[in-house]
ZALUMDREN-657019 format. One record per residue (C-alpha): x, y, z. Coordinates in steps of 0.5 Angstrom, whole numbers, padded with zeros to 4 digits, always signed. Last residue first. Layout:
<pts>
XYZ
...
</pts>
This chain:
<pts>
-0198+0086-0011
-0193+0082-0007
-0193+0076-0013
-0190+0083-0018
-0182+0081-0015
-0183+0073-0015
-0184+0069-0011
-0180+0063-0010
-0183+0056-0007
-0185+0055-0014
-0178+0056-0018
-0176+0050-0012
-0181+0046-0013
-0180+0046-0021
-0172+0045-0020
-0172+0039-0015
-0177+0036-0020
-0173+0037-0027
-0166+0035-0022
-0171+0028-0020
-0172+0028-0028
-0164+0029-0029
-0162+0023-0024
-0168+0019-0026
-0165+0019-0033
-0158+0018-0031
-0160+0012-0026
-0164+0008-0032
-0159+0010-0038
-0154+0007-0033
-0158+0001-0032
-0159+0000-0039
-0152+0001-0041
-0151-0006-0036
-0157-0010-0039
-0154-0009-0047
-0146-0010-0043
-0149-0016-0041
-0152-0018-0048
-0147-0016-0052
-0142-0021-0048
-0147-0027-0051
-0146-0025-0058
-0139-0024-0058
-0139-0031-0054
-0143-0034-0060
-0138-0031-0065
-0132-0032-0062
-0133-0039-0062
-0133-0043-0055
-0128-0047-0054
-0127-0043-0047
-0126-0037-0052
-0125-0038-0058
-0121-0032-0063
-0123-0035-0068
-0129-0037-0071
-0131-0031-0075
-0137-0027-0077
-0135-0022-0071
-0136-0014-0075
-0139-0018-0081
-0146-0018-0077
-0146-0012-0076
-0153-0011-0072
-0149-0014-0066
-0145-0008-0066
-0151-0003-0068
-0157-0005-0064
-0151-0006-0058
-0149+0002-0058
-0158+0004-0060
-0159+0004-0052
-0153+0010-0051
-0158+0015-0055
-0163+0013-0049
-0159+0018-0045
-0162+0024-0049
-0169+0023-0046
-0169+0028-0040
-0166+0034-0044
-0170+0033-0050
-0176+0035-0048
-0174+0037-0040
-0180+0040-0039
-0186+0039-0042
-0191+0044-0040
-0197+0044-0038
-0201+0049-0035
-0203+0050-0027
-0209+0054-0027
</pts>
């Protein structure tokens, strides 16, 4: 019987890291509570705010594509251990 393991733990999960990046800058409201400068007549605090949303939506792509990059690794790893025999399986 195959058992379980939880490969990857950590290894798989560490990308998630970069999502807390926009928590923290748009968390710290003192960091862009100011009027200058404008952008289009736009103050800085609302295009600061709205930039973050894209880079938030583009480091949530790059987490996406290194978290499929090191499951399909995980993947490849395991089938290639399974096709491997070992020394002892010839008895």
């Amino acid at each position: 019987m195959a058992r379980k393991t939880a490969e990857g733990g950590l290894k798989r999960y560490w990308p998630r890291l970069f999502l807390l990046i926009p928590f923290f800058a748009v968390l710290w409201v003192p960091s862009y509570n100011r009027l200058e400068p404008a952008l289009g007549g736009v103050p800085f605090f609302y295009w600061y705010q709205l930039a973050w949303i894209l880079i938030g939506a583009v480091l949530v792509l790059g987490v996406y594509l290194i978290e499929t990059r090191i499951t399909h690794a995980l993947e490849r790893t395991r089938i290639l251990l399974e096709r491997t025999d070992a020394p002892g399986d010839i008895l």
